[in-house]
C-alpha positions in Angstrom: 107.8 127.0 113.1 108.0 123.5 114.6 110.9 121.8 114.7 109.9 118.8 112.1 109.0 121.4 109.5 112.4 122.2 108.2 113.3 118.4 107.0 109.6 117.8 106.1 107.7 118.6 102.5 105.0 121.1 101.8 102.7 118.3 101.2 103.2 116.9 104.9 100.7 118.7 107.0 102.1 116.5 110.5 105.6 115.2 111.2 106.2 111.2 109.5 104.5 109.0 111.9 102.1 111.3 113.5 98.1 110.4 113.1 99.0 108.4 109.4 97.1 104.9 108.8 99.0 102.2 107.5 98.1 101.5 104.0 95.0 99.4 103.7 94.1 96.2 100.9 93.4 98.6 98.9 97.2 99.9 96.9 97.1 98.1 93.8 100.1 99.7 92.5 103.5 101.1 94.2 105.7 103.5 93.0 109.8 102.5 92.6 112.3 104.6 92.5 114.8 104.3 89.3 118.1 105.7 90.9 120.0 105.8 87.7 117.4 107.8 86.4 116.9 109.9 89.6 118.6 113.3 89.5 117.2 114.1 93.2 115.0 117.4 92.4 112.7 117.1 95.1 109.1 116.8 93.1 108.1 113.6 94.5 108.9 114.8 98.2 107.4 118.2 97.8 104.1 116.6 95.9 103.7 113.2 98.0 100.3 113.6 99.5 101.3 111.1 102.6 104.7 112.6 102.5 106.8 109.5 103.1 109.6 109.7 100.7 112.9 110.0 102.3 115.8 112.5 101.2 119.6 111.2 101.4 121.6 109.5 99.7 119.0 107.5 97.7 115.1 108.6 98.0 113.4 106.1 99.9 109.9 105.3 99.7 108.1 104.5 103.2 105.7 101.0 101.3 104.2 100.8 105.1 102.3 104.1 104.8 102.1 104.4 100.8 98.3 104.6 99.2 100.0 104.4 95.8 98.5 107.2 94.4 100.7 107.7 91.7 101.7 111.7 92.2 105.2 111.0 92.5 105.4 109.3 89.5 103.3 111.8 87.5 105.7 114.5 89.4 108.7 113.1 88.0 110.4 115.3 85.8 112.8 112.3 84.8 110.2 109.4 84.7 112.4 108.1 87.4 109.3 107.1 89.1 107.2 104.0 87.5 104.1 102.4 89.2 104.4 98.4 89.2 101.4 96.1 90.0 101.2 94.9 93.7 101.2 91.2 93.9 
């Protein structure tokens, strides 16, 4: 087991950083992250695709590498998660 693999989702085949494309013109939405609402279950970090949300404190969302696919948000057991238009 690599070392990376303990601290990283099922959904991120390389460690954060490794061989993943910035996001390109094409997001249109972004997901954001209700923390009220957020009882920190994990679904979005298991189930993001790019697997760059962040586990602490507060989940953090990594915008540089998001394709704002929506599967955290439709993951979301609390509708924490909402999708708002990119301007």
């Amino acid at each position: 087991m690599h070392p990376w693999s303990a601290s990283r989702p099922l959904s991120a085949w390389l460690p954060g950083g490794y061989c993943r494309s910035r996001r390109g013109a094409h997001r249109v939405f972004r997901p954001v992250i209700d923390d009220d609402r957020c009882s920190k279950c994990s679904m979005c970090w298991v189930y993001c695709p790019e697997g760059i949300i962040t586990r602490g404190e507060r989940y953090t969302i990594d915008y540089d590498y998001c394709k704002g696919c929506g599967v955290c948000a439709e993951e979301c057991p609390r509708s924490a998660i909402t999708m708002i238009r990119e301007e």
